[in-house]
C-alpha positions in Angstrom: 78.7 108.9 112.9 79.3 109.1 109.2 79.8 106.4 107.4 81.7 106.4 104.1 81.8 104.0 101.2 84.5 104.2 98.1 84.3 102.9 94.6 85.4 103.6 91.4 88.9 101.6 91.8 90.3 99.7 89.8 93.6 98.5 87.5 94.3 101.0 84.7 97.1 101.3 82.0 99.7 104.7 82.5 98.3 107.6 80.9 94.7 106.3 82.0 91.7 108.0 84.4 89.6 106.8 87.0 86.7 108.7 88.4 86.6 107.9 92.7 83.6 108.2 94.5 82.8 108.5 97.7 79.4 108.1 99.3 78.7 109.3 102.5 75.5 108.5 105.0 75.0 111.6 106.3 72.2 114.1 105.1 74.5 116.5 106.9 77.2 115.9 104.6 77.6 119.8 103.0 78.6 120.5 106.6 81.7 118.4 106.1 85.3 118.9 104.9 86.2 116.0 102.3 89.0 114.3 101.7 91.1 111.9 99.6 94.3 110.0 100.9 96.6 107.8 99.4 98.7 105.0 101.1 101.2 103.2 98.7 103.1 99.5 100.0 105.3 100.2 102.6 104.6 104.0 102.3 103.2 106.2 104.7 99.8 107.7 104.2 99.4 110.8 102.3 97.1 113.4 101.4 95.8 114.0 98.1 93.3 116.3 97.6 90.5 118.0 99.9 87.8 120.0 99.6 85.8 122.7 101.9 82.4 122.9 102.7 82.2 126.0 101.0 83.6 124.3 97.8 87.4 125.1 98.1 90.3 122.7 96.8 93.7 121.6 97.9 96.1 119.6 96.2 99.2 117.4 97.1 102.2 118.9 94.3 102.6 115.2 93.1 98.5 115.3 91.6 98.2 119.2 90.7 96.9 119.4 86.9 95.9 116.0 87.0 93.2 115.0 89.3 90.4 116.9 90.3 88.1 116.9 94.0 84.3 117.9 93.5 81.5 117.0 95.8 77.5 116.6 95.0 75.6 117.7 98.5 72.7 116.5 96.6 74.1 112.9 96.1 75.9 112.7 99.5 79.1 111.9 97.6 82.5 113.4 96.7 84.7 112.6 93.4 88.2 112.0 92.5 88.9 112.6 88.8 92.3 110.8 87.8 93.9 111.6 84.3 96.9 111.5 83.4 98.0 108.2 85.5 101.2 107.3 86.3 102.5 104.0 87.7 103.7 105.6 90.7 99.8 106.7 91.7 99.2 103.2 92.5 98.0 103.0 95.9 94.9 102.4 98.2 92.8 105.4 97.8 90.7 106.4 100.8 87.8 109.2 101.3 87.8 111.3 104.3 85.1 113.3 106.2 85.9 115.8 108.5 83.5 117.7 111.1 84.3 119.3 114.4 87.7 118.1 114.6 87.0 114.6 114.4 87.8 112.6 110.8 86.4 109.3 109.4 87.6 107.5 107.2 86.2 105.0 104.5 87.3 101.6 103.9 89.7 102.4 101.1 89.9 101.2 96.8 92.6 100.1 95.2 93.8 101.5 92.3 96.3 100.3 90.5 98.4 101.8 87.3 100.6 99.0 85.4 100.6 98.5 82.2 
């Protein structure tokens, strides 16, 4: 089974970026639908932004414009670009990987937008 590891968290002031990675054990990884979630205190867990296979995006409304999914087969990992933070982005962050119908999930990073 895959196994994922996040990084890249961290506290940042409003208006700031953070670049998430995500890096994945499996050399099969290109086969694999990524994902980011988001899970806020006392909040449910929601999606953020996932990404194909075949290199196609989605985005939650509340990120459009601002963050960006991408993926390196050749590095095993997947990216979160964050610009533009706002306060209300604070949340654990967790990665996602996706392959016959069955999802794993990484550890999570907290990120954290205060100023």
């Amino acid at each position: 089974q895959v196994q994922l590891v996040e990084s890249g968290g961290g506290l940042v002031q409003p208006g700031g970026s953070l670049r998430l990675s995500c890096s994945a054990s499996e050399s099969t990884f290109s086969f694999y639908a990524m994902g980011w979630y988001r899970q806020a205190p006392g909040k449910q867990r929601d999606l953020v932004a996932t990404i194909t296979n075949g290199g196609s995006t989605n985005y939650a409304d509340s990120v459009k414009g601002r963050f960006t999914i991408s993926r390196d087969n050749a590095k095993n990992t997947v990216y979160l670009q964050m610009n533009s933070l706002k306060v209300e982005d604070t949340a654990v962050y967790y990665c996602t990987a996706r392959r016959f119908g069955s999802t794993t999930w990484g550890q999570g990073t907290q990120v954290t937008v205060s100023s």
